[in-house]
C-alpha positions in Angstrom: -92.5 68.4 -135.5 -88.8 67.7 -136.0 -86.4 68.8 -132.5 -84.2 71.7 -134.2 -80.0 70.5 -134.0 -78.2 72.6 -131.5 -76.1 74.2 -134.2 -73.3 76.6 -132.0 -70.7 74.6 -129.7 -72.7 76.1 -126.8 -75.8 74.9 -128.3 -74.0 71.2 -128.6 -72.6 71.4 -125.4 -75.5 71.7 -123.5 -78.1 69.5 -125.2 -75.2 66.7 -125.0 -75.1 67.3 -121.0 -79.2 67.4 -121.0 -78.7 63.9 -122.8 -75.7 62.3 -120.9 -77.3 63.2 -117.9 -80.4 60.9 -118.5 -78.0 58.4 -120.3 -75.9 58.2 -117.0 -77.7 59.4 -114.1 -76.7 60.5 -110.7 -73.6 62.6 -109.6 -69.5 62.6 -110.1 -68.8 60.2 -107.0 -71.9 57.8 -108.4 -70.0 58.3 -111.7 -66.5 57.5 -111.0 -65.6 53.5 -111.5 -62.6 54.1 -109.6 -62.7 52.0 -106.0 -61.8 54.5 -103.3 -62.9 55.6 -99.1 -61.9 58.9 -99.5 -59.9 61.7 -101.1 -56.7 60.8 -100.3 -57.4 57.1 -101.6 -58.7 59.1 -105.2 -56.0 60.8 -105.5 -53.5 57.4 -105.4 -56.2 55.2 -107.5 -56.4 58.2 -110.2 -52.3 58.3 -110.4 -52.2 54.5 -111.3 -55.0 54.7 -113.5 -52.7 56.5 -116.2 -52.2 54.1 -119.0 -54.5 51.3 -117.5 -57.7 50.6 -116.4 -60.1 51.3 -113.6 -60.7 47.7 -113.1 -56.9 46.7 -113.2 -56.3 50.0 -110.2 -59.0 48.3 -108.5 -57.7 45.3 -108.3 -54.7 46.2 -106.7 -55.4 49.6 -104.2 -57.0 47.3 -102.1 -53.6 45.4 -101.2 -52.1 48.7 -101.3 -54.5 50.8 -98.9 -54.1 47.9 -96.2 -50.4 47.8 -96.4 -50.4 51.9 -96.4 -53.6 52.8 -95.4 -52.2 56.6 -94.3 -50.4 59.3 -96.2 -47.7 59.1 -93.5 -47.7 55.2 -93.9 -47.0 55.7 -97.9 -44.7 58.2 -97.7 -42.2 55.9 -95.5 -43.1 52.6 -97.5 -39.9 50.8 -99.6 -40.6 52.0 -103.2 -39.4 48.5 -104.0 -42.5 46.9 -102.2 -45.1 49.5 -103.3 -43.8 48.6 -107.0 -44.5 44.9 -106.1 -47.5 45.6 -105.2 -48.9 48.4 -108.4 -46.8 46.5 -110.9 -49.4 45.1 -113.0 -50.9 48.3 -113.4 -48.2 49.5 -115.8 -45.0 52.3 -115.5 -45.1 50.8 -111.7 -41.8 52.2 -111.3 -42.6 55.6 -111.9 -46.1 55.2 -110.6 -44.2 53.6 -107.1 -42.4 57.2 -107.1 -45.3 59.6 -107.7 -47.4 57.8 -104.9 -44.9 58.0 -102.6 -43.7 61.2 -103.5 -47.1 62.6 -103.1 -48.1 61.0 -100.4 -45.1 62.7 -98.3 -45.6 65.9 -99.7 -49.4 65.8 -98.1 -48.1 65.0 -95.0 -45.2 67.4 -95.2 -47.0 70.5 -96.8 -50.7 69.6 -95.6 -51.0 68.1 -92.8 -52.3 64.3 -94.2 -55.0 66.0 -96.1 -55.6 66.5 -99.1 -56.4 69.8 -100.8 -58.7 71.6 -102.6 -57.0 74.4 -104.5 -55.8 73.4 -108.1 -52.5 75.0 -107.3 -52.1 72.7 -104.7 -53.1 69.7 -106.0 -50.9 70.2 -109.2 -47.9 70.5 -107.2 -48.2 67.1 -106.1 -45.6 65.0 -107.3 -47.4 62.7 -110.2 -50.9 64.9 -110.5 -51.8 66.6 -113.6 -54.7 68.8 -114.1 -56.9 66.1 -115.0 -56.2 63.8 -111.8 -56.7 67.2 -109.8 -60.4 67.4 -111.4 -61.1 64.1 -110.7 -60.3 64.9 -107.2 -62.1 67.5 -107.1 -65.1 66.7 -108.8 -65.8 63.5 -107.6 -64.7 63.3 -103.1 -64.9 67.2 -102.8 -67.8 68.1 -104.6 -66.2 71.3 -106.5 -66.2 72.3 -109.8 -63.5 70.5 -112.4 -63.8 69.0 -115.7 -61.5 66.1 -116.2 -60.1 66.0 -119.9 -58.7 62.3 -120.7 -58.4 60.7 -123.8 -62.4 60.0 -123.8 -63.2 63.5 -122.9 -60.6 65.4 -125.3 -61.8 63.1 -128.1 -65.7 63.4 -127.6 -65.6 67.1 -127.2 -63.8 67.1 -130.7 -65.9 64.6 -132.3 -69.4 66.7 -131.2 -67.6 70.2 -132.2 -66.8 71.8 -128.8 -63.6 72.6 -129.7 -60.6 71.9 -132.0 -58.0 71.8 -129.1 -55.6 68.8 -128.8 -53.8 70.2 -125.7 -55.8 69.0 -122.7 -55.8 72.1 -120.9 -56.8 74.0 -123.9 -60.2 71.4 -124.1 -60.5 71.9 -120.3 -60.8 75.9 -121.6 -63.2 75.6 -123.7 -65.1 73.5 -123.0 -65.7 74.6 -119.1 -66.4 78.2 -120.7 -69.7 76.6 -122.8 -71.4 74.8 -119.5 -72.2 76.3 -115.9 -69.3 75.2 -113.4 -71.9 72.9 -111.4 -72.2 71.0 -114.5 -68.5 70.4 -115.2 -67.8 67.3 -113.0 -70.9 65.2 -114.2 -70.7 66.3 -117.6 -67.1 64.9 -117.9 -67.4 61.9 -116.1 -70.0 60.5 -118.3 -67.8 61.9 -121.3 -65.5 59.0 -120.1 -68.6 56.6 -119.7 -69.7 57.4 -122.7 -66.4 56.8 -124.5 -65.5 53.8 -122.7 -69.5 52.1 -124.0 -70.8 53.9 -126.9 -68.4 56.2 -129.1 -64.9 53.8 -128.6 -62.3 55.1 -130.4 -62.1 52.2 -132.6 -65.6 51.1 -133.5 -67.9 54.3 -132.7 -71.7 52.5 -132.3 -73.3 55.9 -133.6 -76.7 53.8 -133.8 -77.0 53.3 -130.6 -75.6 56.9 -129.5 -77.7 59.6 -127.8 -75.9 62.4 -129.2 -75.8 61.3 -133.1 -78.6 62.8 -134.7 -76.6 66.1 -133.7 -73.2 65.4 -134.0 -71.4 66.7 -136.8 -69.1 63.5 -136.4 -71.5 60.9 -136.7 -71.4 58.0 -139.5 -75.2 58.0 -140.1 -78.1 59.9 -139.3 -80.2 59.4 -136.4 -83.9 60.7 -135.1 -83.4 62.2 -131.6 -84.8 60.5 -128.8 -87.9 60.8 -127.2 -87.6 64.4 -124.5 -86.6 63.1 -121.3 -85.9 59.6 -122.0 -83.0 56.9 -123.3 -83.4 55.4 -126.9 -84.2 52.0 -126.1 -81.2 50.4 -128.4 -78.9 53.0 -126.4 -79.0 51.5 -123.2 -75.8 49.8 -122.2 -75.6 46.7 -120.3 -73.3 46.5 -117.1 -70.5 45.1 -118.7 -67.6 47.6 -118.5 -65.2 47.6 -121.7 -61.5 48.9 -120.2 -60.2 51.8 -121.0 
């Protein structure tokens, strides 16, 4: 007997989480391909991540955490020298300025830690809402969806919303799934961009969510309750993004 199609955006939202979930198991900080020791070293690596890769930020916060392994160490470093250091990552120079910038203003306003509260985090020279979810989703265990490029576009492409402002998506989308289920559901958003639906070449037959979503180039039987499609599974390779 054929699975009905979730057919509301609360319907799609939900079955896609069921299905994400067994695609890409385990929780946010199992999730997150970012290479970090704790809060403070997710909040840096998710800065430089804008406009580059995880594996390029990884490559180069380990050089940068031994130099300046402490907020208080950051926040007095040369910008010049920290630039040297993040340059390959991209926009070093405004990267170098936000790191530092925020890296004093945790040791000026919070005592060298890192907070919780949104407001708080926002105010942080360089942090956005989405680096803020991250944050919080992934080394403090709180609730926070994190809408990138990946997430914004997937969430469009399945029909959870028609939002282009990221903020707007975070909205919406957060008000179709319980809060506990925010963190995973967008990090395997972004591993599900980064693999399977790529902005360029979307591999809809080998995709978990196509034989429901209302984006997808051919039609696809569900998979089997419970289980991955065998021709979904992804290898380890990690494509950038």
């Amino acid at each position: 007997m054929p699975v009905p199609k979730p057919r509301t955006p609360r319907g799609r939202a939900r079955e896609a989480a069921r299905r994400l979930a067994a695609e890409y198991p385990g929780e946010p900080v199992s999730l997150c391909e970012l290479r970090y020791a704790d809060a403070y070293q997710l909040l840096v690596a998710t800065v430089l991540s804008a406009q580059t890769t995880d594996l390029r930020v990884n490559s180069v916060t380990p050089e940068l955490f031994a130099r300046w392994p402490e907020p208080a160490d950051l926040a007095g470093a040369d910008p010049a020298s920290v630039e040297a250091v993040i340059r390959s990552t991209g926009f070093f120079r405004a990267k170098a300025a936000s790191i530092v910038g925020l890296a004093a203003a945790l040791v000026e306003r919070f005592d060298a830690q890192v907070p919780s509260a949104m407001e708080d985090l926002v105010s942080l020279p360089g942090v956005g809402r989405k680096t803020a979810n991250v944050v919080r989703s992934v080394a403090l265990g709180l609730p926070g969806l994190a809408v990138d490029t990946h997430v914004g576009r997937l969430c469009r492409l399945l029909g959870l919303t028609a939002e282009t402002d990221p903020v707007r998506v975070e909205r919406e989308v957060c008000a179709l799934l319980p809060a506990s289920e925010w963190g995973g559901f967008g990090m395997r958003l972004i591993l599900h961009g980064r693999r399977v639906c790529t902005a360029r070449a979307p591999a809809c037959e080998r995709c978990v969510l196509a034989d429901f979503c209302p984006s997808a180039r051919v039609p696809i039987a569900a998979p089997p309750a419970g289980g991955r499609r065998a021709a979904g599974r992804t290898s380890g390779a990690r494509p950038g993004g």
